[in-house]
LUMDRENBA-305187 format. One line per field, with one value per residue (C-alpha): residue in three letters; chain; residue number from 1; x, y, z. Coordinates in Angstrom, 1 decimal. Example, Ala and Ser with C-alpha at 12.3 -4.5 7.8 and 13.67 -1.06 7.14 Angstrom:
2
r = c(ala | ser)
c = c(A | A)
k = c(1 | 2)
c1 = c(12.3 | 13.7)
c2 = c(-4.5 | -1.1)
c3 = c(7.8 | 7.1)
***
This chain:
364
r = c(unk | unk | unk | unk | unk | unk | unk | unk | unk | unk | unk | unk | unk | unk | unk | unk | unk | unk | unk | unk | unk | unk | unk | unk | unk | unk | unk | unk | unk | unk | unk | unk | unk | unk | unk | unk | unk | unk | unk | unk | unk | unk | unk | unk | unk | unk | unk | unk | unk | unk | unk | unk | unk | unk | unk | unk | unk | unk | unk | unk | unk | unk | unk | unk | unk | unk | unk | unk | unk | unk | unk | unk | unk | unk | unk | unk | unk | unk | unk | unk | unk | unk | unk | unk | unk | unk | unk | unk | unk | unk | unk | unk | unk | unk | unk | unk | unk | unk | unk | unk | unk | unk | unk | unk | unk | unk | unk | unk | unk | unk | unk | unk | unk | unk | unk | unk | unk | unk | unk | unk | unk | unk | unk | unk | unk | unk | unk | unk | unk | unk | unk | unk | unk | unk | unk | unk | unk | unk | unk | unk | unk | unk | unk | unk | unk | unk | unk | unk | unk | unk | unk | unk | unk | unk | unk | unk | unk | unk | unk | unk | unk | unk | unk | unk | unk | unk | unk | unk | unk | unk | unk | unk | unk | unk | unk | unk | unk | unk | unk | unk | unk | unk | unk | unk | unk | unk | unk | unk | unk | unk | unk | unk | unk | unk | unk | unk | unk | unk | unk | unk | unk | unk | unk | unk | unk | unk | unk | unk | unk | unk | unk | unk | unk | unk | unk | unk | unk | unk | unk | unk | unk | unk | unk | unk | unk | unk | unk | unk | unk | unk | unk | unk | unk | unk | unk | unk | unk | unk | unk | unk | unk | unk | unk | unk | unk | unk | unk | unk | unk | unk | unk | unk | unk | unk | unk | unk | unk | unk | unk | unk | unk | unk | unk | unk | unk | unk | unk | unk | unk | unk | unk | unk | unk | unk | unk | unk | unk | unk | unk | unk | unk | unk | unk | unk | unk | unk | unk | unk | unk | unk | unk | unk | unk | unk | unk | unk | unk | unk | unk | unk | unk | unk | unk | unk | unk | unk | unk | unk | unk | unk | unk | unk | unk | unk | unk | unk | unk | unk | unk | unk | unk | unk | unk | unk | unk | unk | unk | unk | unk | unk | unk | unk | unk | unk | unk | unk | unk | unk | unk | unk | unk | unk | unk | unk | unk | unk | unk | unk | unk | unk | unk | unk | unk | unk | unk | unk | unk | unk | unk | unk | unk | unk | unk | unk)
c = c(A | A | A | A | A | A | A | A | A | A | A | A | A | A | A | A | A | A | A | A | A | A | A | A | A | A | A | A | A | A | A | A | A | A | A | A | A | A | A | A | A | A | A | A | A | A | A | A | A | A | A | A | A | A | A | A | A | A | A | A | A | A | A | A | A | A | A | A | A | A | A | A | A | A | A | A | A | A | A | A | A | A | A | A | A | A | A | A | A | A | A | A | A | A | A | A | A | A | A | A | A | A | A | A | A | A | A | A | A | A | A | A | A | A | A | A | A | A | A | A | A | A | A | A | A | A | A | A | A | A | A | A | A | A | A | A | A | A | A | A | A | A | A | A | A | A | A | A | A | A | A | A | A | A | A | A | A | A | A | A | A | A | A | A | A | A | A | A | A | A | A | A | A | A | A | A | A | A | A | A | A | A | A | A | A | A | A | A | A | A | A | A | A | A | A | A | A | A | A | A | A | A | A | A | A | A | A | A | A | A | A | A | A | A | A | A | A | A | A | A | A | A | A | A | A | A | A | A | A | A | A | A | A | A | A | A | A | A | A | A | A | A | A | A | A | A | A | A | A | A | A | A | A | A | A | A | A | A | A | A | A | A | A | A | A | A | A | A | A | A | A | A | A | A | A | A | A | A | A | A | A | A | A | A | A | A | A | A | A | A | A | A | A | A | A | A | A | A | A | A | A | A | A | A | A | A | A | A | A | A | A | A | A | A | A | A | A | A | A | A | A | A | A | A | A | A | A | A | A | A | A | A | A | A | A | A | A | A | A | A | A | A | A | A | A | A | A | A | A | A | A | A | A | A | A | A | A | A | A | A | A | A | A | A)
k = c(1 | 2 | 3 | 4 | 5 | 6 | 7 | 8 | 9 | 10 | 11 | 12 | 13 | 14 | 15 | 16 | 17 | 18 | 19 | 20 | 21 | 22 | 23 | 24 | 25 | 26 | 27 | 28 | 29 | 30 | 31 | 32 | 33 | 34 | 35 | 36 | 37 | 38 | 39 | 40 | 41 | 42 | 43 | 44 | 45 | 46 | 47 | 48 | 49 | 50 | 51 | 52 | 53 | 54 | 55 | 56 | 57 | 58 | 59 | 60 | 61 | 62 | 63 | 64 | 65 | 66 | 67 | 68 | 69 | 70 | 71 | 72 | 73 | 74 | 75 | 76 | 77 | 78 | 79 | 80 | 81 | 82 | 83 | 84 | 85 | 86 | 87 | 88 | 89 | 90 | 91 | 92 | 93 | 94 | 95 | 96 | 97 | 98 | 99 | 100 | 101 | 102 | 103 | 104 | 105 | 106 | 107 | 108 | 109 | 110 | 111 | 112 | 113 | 114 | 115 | 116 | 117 | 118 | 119 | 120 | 121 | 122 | 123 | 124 | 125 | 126 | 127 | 128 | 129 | 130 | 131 | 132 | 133 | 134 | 135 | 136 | 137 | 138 | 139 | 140 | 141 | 142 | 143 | 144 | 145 | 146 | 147 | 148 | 149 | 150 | 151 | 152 | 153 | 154 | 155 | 156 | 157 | 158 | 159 | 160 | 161 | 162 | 163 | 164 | 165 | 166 | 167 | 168 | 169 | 170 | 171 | 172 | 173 | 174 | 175 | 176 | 177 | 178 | 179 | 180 | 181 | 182 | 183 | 184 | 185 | 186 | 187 | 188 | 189 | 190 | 191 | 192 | 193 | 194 | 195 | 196 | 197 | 198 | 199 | 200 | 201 | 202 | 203 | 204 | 205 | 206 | 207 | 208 | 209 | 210 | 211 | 212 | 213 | 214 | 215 | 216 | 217 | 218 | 219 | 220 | 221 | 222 | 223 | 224 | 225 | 226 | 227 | 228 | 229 | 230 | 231 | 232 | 233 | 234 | 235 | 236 | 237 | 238 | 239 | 240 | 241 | 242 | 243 | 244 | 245 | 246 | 247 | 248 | 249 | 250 | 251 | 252 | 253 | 254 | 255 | 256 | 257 | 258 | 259 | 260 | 261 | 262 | 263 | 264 | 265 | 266 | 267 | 268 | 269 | 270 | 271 | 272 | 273 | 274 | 275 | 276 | 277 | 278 | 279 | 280 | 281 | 282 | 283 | 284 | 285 | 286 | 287 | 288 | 289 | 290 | 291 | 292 | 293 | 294 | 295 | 296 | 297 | 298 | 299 | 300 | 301 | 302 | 303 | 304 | 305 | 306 | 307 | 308 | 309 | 310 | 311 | 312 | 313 | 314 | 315 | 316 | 317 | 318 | 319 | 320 | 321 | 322 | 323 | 324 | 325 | 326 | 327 | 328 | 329 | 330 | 331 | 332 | 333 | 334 | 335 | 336 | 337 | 338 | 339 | 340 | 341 | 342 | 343 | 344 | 345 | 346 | 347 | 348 | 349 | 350 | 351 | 352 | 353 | 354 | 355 | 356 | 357 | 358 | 359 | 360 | 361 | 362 | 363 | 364)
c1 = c(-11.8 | -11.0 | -7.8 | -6.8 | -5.3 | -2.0 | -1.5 | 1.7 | 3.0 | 5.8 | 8.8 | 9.4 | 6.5 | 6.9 | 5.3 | 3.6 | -0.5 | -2.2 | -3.8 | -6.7 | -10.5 | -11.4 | -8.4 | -10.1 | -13.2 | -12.7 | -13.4 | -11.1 | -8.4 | -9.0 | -8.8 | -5.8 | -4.4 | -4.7 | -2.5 | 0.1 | 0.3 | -1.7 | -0.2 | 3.4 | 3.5 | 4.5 | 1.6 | 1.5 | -0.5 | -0.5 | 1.3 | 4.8 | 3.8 | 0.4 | 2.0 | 4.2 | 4.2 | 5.5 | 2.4 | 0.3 | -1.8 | -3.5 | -5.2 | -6.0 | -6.5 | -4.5 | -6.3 | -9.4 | -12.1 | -9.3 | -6.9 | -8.6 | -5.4 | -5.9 | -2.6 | -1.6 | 0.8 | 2.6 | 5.4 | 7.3 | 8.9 | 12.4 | 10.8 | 10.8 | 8.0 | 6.5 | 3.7 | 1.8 | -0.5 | -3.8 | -5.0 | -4.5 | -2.1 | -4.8 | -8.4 | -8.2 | -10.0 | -8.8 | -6.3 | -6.6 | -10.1 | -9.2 | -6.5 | -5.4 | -2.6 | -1.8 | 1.5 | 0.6 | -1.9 | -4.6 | -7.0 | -10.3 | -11.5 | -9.3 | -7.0 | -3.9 | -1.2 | 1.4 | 3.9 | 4.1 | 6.4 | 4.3 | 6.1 | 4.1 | 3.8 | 1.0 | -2.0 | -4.4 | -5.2 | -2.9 | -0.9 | 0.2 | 0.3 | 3.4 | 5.6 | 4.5 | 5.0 | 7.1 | 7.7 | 4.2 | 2.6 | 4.0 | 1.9 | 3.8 | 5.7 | 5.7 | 8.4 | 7.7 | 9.4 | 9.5 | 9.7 | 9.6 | 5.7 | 4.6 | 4.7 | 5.1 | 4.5 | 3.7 | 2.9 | 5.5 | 7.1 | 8.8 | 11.5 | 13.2 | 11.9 | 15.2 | 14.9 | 11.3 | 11.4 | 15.4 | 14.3 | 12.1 | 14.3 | 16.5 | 14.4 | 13.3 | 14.7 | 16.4 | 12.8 | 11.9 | 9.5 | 9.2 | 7.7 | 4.7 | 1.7 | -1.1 | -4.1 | -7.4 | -9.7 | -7.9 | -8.1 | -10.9 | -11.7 | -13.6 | -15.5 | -14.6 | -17.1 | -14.1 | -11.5 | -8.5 | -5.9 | -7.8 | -7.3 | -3.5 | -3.4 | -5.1 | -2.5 | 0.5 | -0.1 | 1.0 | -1.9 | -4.8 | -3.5 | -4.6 | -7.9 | -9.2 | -7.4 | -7.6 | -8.2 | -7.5 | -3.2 | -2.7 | -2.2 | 0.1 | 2.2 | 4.1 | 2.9 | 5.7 | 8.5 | 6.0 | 8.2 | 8.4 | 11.1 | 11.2 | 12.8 | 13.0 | 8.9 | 7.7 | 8.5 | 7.6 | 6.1 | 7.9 | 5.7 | 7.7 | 6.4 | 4.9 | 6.6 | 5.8 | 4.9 | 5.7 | 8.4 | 10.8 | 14.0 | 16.1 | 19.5 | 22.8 | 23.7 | 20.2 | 19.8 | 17.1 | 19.0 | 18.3 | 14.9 | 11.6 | 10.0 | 6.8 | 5.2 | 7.2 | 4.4 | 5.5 | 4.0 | 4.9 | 3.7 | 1.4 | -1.1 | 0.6 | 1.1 | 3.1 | 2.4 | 4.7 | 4.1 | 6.0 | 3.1 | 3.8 | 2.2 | -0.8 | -0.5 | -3.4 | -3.7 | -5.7 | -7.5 | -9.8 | -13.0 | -13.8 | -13.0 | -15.7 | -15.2 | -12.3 | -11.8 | -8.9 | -8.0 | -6.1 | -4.1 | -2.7 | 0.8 | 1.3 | 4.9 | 4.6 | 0.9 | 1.8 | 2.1 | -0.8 | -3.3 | -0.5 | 0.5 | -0.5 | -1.4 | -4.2 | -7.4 | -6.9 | -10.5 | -11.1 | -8.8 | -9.8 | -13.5 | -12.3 | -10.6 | -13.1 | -15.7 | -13.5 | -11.9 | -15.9 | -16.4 | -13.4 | -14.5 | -18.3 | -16.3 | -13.4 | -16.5 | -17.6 | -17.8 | -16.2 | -13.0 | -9.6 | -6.8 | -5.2 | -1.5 | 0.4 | 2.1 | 6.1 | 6.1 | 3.0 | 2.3 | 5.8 | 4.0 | 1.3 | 3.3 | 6.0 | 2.7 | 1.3 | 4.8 | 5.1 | 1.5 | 2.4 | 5.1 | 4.0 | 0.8 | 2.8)
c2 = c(5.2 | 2.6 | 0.3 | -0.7 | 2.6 | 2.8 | 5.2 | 7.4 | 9.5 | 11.7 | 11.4 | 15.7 | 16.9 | 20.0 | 18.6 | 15.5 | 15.1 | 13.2 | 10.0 | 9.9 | 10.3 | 6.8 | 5.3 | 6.0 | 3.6 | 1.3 | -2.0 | -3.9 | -1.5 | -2.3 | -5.9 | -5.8 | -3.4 | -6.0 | -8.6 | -5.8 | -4.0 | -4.9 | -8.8 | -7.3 | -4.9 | -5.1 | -5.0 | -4.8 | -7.9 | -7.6 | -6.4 | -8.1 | -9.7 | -11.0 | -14.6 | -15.2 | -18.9 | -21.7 | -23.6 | -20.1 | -20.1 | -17.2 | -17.3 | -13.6 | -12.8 | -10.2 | -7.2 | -8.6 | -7.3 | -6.7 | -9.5 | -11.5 | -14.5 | -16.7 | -16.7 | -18.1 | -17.2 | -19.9 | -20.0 | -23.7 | -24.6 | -23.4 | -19.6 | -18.8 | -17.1 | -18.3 | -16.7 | -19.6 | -19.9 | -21.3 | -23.2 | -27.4 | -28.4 | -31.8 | -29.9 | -26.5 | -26.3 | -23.6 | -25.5 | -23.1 | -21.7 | -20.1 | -19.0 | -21.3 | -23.3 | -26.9 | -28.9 | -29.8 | -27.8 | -30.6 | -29.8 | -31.2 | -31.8 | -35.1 | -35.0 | -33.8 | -33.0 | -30.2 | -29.0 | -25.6 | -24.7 | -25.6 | -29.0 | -31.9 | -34.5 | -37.1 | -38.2 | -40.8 | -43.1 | -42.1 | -45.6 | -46.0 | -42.5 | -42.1 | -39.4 | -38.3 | -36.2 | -33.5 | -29.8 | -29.2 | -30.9 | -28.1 | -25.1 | -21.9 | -20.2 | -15.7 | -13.7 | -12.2 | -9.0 | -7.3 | -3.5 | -1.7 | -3.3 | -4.7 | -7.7 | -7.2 | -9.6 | -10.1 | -12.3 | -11.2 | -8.1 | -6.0 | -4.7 | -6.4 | -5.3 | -3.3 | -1.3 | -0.2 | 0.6 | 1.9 | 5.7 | 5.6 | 3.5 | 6.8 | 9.1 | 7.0 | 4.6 | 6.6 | 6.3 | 3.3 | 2.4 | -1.6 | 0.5 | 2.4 | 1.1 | 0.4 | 2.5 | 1.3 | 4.1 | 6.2 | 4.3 | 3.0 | 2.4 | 5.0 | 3.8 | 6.1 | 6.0 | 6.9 | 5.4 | 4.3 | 5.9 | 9.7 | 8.9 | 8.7 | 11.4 | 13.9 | 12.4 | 13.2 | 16.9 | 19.9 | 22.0 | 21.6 | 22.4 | 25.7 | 25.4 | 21.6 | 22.1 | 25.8 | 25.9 | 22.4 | 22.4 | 25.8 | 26.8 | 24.1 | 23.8 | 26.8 | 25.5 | 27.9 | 25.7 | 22.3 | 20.0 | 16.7 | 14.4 | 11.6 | 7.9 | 4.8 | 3.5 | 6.0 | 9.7 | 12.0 | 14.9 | 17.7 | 19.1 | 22.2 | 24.1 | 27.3 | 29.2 | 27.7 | 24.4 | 21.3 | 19.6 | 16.6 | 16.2 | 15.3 | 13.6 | 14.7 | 13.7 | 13.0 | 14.2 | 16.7 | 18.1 | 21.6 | 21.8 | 22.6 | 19.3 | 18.3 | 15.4 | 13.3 | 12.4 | 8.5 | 7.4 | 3.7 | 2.2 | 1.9 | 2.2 | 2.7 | 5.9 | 5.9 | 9.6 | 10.4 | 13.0 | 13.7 | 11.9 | 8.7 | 7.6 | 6.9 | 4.6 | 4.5 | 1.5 | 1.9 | -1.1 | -1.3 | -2.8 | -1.7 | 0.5 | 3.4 | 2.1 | 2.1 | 1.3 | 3.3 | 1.9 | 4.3 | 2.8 | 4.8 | 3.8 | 5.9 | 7.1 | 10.0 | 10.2 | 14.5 | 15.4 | 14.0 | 17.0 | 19.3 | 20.3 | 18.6 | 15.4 | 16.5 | 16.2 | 13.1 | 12.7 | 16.2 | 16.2 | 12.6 | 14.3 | 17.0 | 14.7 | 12.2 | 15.1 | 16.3 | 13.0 | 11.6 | 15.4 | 14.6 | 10.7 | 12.8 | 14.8 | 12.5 | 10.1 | 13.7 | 12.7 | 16.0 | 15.3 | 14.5 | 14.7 | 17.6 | 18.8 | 19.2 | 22.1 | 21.4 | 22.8 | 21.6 | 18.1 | 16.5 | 13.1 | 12.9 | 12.8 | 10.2 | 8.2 | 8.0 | 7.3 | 4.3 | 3.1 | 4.1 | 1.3 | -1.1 | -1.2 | -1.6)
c3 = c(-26.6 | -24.3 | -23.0 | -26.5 | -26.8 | -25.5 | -22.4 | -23.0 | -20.5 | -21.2 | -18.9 | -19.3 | -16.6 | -19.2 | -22.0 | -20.7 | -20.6 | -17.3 | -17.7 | -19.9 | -18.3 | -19.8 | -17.6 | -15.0 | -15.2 | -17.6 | -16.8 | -19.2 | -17.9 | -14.2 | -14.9 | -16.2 | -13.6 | -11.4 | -13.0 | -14.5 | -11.5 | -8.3 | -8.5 | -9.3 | -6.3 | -2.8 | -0.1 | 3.5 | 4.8 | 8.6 | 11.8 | 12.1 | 15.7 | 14.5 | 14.3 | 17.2 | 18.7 | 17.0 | 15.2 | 14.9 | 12.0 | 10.4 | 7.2 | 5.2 | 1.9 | 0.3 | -1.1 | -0.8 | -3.6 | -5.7 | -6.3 | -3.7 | -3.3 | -0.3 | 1.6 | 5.3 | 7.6 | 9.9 | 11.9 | 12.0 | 15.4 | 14.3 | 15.0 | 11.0 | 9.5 | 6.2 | 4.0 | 1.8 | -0.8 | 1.6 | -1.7 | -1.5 | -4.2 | -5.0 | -5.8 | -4.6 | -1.5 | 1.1 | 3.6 | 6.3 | 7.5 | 10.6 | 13.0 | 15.8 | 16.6 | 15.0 | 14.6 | 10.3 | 7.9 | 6.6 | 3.9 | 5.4 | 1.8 | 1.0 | 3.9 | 1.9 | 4.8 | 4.7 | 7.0 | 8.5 | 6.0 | 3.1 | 2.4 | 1.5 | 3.9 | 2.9 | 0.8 | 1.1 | -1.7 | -3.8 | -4.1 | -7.7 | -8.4 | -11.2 | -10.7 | -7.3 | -5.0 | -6.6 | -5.8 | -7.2 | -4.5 | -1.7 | -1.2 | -3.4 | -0.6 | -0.8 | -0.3 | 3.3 | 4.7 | 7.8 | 8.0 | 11.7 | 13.0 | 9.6 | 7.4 | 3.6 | 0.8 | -2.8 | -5.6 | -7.9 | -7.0 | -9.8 | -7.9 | -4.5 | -1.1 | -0.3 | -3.3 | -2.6 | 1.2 | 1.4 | 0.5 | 3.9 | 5.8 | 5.0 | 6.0 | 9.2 | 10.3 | 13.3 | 14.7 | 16.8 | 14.7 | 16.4 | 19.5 | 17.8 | 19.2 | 17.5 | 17.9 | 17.1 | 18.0 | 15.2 | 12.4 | 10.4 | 6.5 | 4.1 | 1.2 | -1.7 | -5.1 | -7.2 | -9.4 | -7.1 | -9.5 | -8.6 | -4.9 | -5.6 | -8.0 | -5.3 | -2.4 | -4.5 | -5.9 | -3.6 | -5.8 | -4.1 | -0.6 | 0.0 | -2.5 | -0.8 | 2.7 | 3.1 | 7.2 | 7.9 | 7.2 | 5.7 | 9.4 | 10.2 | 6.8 | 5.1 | 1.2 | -0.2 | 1.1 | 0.4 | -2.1 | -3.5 | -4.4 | -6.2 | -6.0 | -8.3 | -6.9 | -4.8 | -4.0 | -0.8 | 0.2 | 3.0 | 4.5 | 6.1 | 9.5 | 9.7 | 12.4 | 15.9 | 14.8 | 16.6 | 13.7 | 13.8 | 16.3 | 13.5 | 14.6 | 13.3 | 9.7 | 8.6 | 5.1 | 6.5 | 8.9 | 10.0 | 8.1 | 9.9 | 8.8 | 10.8 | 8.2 | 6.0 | 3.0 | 1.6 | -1.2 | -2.6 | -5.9 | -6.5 | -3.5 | -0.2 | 1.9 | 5.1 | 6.7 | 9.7 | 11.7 | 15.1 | 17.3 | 15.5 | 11.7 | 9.9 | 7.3 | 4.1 | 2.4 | -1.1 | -2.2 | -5.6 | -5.2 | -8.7 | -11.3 | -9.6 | -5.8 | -3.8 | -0.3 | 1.6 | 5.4 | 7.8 | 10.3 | 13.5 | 15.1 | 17.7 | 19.1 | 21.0 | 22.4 | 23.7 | 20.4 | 19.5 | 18.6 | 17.1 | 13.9 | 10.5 | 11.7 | 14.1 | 12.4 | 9.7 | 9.3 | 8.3 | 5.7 | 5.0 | 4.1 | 2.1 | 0.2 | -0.7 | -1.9 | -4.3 | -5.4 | -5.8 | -8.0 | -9.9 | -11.0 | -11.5 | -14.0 | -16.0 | -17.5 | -19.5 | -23.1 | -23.6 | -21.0 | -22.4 | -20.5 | -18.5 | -18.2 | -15.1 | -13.0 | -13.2 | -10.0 | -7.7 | -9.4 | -9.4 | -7.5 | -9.5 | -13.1 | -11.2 | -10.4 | -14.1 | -15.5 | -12.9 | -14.0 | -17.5 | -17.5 | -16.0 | -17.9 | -20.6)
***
């Protein structure tokens, strides 16, 4: 079996199967993953005050081993904010190679000139060129977003920006999210030898809580009251305080109101988690560098620094290892010639079937 079988997923969580084990190291499959869904998504490319003065420059590549697209952010003199495609419109060459401050972009191959907005500007030698310049000639300008302290942007997203983030702008957005500070010393990257799909699929089900995380949240989080809901690209996680526990001062008419919340759990499709916590957030990013090898970076924005080593959001690396182990057993496990697929729990693996539903149609 392999990706020329179609992958079904039943939209009833009562009768539907998972994803099958081949899906989850198939090379063909990854490949295409990328273009169906990884080029098609949404993806959070840098902080929003990363490119401040007029004339900044600052190239990146977004999700690098996996899609790998060289991109540049500029600001122009009139303060606006553009995300480019860093690739000369003549012969290909990378425009920008490093982050400074210039007045024009000029590919040093054959001195094609751009403005900071992507426009072309000028050529050399090309007198007697028919038909030229046209629109072609500018570097492909991104949709660019800004949501509390980050920048968003995509190659083609599948749905617009508003419809994606709204459900945590909901939820959130009564924090001042523009003054979380970002904290270095908490966050790092973990290389993961699994499938990137079995990383998601272990983030969004409520099952293996009290099994994988026994002493590490048990203590913090009362798993009976533990839910998930669901939205249009992404669902999240409530993760409900055991009596004591330091929870969310949630302001009057917020849709939570009254409940003992101390995380909200985001997930967006198809690879971002925003985790908030009252101390502040920790946002995973999960990038393939492979269909067995993943890389999964954990940023720390800080809000309330007091609160810091309370509750369900003390020990993130802790839970970060127990995680990996059994994510790493479980891609051990799904390449058994003797593994089909599973079924889920209706009640404890509501994410997890939303996630394969989402990747289900968009594979498609």
């Amino acid at each position: 079996m392999g990706m020329t079988d179609p992958i079904e997923i039943d939209p009833d969580i009562h009768r539907s199967h998972t994803l099958p084990g081949w899906a989850y190291g198939d090379p063909a499959l990854h490949e295409r993953q990328k273009e169906r869904v990884f080029a098609r998504s949404w993806q959070l490319v840098a902080p929003a005050d990363s490119v401040r003065a007029p004339g900044h420059v600052q190239p990146l590549t977004l999700m690098e081993g996996c899609l790998d697209e060289p991109l540049v952010l500029t600001r122009t003199d009139d303060g606006a904010l553009h995300c480019l495609s860093n690739v000369c419109t003549h012969r290909g060459a990378l425009v920008v190679e490093g982050e400074g401050h210039v007045r024009f972009l000029r590919c040093r191959y054959h001195g094609r000139k751009f403005g900071l907005n992507g426009c072309f500007q000028s050529m050399p030698e090309f007198d007697g060129v028919e038909g030229f310049p046209t629109e072609d000639d500018d570097l492909p300008a991104l949709p660019l977003e800004r949501w509390g302290p980050f920048l968003f942007t995509g190659l083609d997203p599948a749905q617009p920006f508003a419809d994606w983030i709204g459900p945590v702008q909901e939820r959130v957005g009564w924090m001042p999210l523009d003054q979380f500070r970002y904290d270095p010393t908490h966050s790092r990257d973990y290389l993961i030898d699994a499938n990137w799909a079995l990383y998601c699929d272990n983030y969004l089900e409520e099952f293996h809580i009290p099994f994988v995380h026994g002493a590490s949240l048990t203590g913090a989080l009362d798993y009976d009251t533990y839910r998930t809901e669901r939205f249009a690209w992404g669902n999240l996680q409530f993760g409900m305080g055991s009596k004591g526990e330091p929870g969310f001062d949630l302001p009057a008419g917020h849709p939570d109101e009254g409940e003992p919340v101390v995380a909200f759990y985001f997930w967006l499709f198809p690879n971002l988690m925003l985790n908030f916590y009252p101390w502040g957030l920790s946002v995973n990013v999960v990038r393939p560098l492979g269909a067995k090898r993943t890389r999964v970076s954990f940023h720390s924005w800080v809000w309330k620094e007091e609160l810091r080593g309370e509750g369900a959001g003390a020990d993130l690396h802790r839970v970060e290892m127990e995680d990996e182990e059994v994510v790493e057993s479980v891609q051990r496990g799904v390449r058994s010639r003797l593994y089909r697929k599973g079924r889920f729990s209706p009640r404890r693996e509501v994410g997890t079937h939303h996630f394969h539903e989402l990747l289900a149609r968009m594979l498609s």
